[in-house]
PDB file of N, CA, C and O in Angstrom, chain B, residues numbered from 101:
ATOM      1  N   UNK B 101      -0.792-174.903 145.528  1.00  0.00           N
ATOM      2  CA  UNK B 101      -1.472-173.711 145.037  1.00  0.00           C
ATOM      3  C   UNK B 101      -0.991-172.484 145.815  1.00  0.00           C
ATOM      4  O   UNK B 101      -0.647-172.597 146.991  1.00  0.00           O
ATOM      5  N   UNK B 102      -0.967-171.451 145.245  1.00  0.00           N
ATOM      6  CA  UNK B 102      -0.922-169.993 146.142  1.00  0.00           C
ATOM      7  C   UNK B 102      -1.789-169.644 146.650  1.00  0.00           C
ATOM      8  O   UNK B 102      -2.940-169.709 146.219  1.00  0.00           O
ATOM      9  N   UNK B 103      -1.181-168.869 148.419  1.00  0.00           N
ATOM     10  CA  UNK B 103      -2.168-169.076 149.217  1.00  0.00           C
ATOM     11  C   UNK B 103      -3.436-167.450 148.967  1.00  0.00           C
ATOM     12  O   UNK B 103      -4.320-167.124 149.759  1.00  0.00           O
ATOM     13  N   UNK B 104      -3.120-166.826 147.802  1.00  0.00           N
ATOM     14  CA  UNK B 104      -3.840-166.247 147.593  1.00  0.00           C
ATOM     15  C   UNK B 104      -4.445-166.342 146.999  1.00  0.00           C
ATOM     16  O   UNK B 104      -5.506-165.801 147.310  1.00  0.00           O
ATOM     17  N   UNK B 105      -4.433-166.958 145.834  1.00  0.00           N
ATOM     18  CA  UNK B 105      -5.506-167.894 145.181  1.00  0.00           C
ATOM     19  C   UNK B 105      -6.286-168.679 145.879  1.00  0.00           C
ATOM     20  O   UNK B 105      -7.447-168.540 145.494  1.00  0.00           O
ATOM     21  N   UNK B 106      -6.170-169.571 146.873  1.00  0.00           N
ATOM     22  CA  UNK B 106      -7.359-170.218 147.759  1.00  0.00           C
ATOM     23  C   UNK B 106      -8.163-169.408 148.702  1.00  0.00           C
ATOM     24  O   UNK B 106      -9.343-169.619 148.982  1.00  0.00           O
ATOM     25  N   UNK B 107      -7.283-168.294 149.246  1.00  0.00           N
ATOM     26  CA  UNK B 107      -8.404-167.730 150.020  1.00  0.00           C
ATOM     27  C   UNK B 107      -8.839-166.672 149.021  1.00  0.00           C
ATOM     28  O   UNK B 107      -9.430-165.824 149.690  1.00  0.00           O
ATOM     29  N   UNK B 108      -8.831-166.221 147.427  1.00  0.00           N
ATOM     30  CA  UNK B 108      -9.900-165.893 146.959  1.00  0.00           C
ATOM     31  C   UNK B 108     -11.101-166.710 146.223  1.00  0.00           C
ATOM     32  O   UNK B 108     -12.112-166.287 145.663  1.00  0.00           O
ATOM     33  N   UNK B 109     -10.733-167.731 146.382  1.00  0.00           N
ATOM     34  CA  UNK B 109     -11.545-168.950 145.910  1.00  0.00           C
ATOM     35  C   UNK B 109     -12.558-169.248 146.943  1.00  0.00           C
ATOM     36  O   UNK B 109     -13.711-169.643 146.768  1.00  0.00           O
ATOM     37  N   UNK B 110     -11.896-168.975 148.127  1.00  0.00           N
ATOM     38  CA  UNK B 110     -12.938-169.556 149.635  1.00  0.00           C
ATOM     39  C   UNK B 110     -14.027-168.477 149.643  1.00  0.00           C
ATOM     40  O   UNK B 110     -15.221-168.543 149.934  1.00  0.00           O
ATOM     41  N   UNK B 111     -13.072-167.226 149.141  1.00  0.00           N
ATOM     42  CA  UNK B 111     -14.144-165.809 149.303  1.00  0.00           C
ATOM     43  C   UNK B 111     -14.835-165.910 148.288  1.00  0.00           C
ATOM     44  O   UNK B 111     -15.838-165.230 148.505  1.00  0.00           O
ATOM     45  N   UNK B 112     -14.908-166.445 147.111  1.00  0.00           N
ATOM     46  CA  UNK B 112     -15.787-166.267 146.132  1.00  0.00           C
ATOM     47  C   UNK B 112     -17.013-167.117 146.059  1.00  0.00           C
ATOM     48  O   UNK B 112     -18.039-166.920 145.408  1.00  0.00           O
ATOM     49  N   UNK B 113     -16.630-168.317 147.032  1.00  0.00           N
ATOM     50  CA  UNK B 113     -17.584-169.738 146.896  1.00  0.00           C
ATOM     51  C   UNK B 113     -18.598-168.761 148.227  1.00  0.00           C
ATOM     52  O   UNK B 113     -19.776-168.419 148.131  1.00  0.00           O
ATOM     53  N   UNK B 114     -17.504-168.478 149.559  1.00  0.00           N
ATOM     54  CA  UNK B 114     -18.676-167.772 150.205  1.00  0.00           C
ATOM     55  C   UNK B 114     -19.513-166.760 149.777  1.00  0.00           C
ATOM     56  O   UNK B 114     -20.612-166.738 150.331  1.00  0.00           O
ATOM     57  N   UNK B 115     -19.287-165.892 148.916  1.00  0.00           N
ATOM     58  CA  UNK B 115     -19.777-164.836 148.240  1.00  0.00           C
ATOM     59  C   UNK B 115     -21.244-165.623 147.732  1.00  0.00           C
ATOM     60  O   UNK B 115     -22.422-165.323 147.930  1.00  0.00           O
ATOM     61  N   UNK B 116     -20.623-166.733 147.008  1.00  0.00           N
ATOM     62  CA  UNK B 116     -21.960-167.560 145.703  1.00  0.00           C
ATOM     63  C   UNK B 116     -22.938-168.052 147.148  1.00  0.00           C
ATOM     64  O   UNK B 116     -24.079-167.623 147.315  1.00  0.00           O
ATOM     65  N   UNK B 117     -22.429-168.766 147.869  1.00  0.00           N
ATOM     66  CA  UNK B 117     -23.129-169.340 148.964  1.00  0.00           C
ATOM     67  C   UNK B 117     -24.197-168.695 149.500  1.00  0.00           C
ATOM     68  O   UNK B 117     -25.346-169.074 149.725  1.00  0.00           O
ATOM     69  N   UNK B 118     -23.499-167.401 149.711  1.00  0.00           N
ATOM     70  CA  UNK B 118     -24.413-165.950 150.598  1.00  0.00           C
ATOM     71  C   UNK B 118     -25.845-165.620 149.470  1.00  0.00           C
ATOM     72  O   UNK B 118     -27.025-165.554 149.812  1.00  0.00           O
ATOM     73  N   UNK B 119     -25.424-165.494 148.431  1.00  0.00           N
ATOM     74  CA  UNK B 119     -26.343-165.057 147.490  1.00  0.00           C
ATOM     75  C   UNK B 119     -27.383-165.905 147.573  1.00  0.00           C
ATOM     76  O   UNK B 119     -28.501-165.551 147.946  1.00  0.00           O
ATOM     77  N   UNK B 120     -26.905-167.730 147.038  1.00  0.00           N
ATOM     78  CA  UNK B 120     -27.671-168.302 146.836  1.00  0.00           C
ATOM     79  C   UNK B 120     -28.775-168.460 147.849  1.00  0.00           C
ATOM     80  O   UNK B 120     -29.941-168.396 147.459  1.00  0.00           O
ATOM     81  N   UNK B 121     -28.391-168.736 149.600  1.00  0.00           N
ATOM     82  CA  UNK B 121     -28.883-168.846 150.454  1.00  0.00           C
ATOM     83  C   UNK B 121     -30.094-167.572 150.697  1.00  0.00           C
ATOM     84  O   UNK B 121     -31.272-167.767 150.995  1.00  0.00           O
ATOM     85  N   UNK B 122     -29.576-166.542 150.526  1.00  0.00           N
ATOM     86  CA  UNK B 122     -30.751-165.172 150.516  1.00  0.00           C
ATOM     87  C   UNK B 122     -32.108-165.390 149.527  1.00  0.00           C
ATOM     88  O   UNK B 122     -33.266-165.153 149.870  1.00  0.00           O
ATOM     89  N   UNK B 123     -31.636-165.939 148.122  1.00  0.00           N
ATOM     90  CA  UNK B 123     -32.520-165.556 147.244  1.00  0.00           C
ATOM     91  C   UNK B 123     -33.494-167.067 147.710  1.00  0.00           C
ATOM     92  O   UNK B 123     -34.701-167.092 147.473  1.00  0.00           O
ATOM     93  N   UNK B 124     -32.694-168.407 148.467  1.00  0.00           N
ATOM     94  CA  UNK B 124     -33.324-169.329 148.528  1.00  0.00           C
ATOM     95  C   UNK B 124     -34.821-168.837 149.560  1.00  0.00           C
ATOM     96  O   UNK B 124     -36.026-169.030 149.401  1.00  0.00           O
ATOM     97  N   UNK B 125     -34.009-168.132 150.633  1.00  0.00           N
ATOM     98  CA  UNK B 125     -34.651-167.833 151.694  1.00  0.00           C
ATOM     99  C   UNK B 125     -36.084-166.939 151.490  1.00  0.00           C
ATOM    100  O   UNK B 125     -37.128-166.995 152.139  1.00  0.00           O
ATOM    101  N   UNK B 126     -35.717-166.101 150.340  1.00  0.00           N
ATOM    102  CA  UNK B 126     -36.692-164.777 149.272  1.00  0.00           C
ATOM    103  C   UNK B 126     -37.888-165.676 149.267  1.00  0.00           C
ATOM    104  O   UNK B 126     -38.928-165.474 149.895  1.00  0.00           O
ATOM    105  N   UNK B 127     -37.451-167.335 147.994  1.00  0.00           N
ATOM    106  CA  UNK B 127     -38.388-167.524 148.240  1.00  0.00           C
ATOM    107  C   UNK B 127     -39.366-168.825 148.484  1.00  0.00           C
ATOM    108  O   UNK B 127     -40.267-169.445 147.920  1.00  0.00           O
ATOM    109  N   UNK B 128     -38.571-168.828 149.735  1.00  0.00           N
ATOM    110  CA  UNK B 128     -39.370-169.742 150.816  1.00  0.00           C
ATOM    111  C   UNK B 128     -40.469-169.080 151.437  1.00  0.00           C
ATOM    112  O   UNK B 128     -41.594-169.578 151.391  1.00  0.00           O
ATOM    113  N   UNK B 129     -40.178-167.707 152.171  1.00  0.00           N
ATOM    114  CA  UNK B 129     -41.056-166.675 152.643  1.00  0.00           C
ATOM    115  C   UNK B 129     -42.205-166.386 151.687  1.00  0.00           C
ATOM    116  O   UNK B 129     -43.336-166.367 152.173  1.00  0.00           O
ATOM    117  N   UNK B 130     -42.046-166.151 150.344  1.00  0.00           N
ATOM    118  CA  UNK B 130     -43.208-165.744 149.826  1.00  0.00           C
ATOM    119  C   UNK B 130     -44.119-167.058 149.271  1.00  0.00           C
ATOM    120  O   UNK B 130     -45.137-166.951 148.588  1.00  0.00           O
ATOM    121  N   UNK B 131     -43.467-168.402 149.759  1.00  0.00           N
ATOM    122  CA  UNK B 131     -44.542-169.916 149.852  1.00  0.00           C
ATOM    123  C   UNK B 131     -45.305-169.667 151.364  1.00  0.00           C
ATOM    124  O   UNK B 131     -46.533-169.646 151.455  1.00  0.00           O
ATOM    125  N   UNK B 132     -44.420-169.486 152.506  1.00  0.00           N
ATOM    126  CA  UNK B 132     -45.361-169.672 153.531  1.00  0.00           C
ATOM    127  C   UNK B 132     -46.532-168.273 153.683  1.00  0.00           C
ATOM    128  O   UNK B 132     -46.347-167.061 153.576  1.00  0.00           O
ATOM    129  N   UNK B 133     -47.874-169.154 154.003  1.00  0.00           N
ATOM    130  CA  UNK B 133     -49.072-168.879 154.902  1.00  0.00           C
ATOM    131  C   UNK B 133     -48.763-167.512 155.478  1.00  0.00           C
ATOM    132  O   UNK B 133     -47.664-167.415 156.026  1.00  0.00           O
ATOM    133  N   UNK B 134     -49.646-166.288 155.447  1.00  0.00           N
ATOM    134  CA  UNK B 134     -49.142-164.991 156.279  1.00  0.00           C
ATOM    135  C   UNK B 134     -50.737-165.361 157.027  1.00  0.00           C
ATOM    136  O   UNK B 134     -51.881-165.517 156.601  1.00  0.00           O
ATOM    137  N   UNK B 135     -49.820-165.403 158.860  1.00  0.00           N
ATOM    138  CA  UNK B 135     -50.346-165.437 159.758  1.00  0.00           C
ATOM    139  C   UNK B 135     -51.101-164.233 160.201  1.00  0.00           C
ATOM    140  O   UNK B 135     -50.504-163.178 160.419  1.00  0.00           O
ATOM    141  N   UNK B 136     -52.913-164.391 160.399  1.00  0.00           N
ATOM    142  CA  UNK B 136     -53.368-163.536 161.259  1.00  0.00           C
ATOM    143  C   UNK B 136     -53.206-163.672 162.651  1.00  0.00           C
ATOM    144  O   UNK B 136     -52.793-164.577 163.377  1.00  0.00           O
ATOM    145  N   UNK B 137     -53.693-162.403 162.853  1.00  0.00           N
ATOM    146  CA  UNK B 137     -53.322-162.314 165.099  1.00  0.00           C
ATOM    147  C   UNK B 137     -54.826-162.940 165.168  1.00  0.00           C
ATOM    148  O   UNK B 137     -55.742-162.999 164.348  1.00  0.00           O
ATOM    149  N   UNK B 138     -54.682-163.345 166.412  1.00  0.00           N
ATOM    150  CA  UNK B 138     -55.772-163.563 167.010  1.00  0.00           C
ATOM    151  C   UNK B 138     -56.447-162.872 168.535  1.00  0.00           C
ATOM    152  O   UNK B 138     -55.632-162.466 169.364  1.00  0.00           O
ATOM    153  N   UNK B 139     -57.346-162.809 168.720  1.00  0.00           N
ATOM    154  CA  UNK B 139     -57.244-161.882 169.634  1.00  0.00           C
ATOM    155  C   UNK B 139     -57.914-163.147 171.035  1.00  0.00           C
ATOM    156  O   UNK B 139     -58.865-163.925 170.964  1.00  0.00           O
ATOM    157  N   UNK B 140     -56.959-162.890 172.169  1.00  0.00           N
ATOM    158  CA  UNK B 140     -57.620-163.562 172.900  1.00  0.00           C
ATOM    159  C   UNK B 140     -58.348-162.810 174.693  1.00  0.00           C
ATOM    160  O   UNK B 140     -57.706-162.083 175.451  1.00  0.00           O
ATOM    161  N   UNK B 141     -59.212-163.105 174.821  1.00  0.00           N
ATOM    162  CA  UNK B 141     -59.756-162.340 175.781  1.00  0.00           C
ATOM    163  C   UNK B 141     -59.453-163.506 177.252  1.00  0.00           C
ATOM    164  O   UNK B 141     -59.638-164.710 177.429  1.00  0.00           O
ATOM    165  N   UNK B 142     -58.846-162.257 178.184  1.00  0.00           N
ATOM    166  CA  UNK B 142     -58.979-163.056 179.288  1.00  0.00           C
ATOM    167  C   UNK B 142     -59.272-162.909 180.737  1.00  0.00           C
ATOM    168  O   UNK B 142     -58.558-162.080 181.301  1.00  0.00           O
ATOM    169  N   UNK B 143     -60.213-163.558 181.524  1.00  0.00           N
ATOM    170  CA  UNK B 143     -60.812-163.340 182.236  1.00  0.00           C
ATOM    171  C   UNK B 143     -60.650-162.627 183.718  1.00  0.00           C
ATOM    172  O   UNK B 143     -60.140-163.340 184.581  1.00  0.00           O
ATOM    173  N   UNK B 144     -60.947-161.600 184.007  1.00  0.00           N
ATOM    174  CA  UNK B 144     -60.584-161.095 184.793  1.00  0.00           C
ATOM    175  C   UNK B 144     -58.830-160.820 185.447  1.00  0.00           C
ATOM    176  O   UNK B 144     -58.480-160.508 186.585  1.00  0.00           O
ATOM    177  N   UNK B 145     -58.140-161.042 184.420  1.00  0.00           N
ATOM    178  CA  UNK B 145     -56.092-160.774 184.541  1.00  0.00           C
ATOM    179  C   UNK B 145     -55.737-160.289 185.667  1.00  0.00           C
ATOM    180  O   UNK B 145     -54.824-160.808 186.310  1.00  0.00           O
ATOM    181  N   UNK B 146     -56.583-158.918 186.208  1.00  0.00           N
ATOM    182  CA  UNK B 146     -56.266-158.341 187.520  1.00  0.00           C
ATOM    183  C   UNK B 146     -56.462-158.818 188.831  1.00  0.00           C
ATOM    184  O   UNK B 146     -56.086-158.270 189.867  1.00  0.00           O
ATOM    185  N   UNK B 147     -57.103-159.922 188.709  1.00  0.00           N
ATOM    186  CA  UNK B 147     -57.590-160.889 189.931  1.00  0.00           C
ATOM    187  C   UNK B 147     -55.964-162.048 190.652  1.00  0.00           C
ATOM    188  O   UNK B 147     -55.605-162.540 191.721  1.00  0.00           O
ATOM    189  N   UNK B 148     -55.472-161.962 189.192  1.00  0.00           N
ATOM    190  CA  UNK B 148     -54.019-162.844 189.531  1.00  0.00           C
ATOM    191  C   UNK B 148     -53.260-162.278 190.356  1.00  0.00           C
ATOM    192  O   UNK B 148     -52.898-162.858 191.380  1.00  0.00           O
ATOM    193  N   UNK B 149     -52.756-160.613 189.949  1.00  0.00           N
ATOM    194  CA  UNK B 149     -51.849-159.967 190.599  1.00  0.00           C
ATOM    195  C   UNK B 149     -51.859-159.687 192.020  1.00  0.00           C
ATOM    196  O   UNK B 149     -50.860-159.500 192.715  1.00  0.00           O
ATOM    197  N   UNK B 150     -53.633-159.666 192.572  1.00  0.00           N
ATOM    198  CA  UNK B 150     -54.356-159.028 193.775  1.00  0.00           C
ATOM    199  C   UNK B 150     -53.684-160.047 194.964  1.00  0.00           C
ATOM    200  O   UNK B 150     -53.285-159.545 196.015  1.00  0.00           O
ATOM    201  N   UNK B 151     -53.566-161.829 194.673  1.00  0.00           N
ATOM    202  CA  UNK B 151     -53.042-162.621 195.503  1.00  0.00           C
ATOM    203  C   UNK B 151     -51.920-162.280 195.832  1.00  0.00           C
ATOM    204  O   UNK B 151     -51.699-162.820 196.916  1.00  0.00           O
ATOM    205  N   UNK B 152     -51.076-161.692 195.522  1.00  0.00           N
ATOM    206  CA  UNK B 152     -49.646-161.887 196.022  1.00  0.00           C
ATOM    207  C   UNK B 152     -49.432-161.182 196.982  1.00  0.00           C
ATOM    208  O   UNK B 152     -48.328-161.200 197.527  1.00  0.00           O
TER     209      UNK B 152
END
């Protein structure tokens, strides 16, 4: 084969690859769970630093 024909063939499969992988990725994200924060309180923090 000509070697310009394969490396536009390699570029075109990567091209399809890129696409497919993005739109797969699109929508995986809009299946997962949107995480709340949580808030955590903690006890006296400034007491740690005072030891050193």
């Amino acid at each position: 084969m000509d070697t310009h024909l394969m490396i536009g063939v390699a570029v075109m499969f990567g091209l399809i690859g890129i696409a497919a992988s993005r739109d797969l990725l699109r929508r995986l994200r809009d299946q997962q769970p949107q995480l709340a924060p949580i808030e955590i309180e903690r006890p006296d923090a400034g007491n740690e630093r005072r030891g050193r």
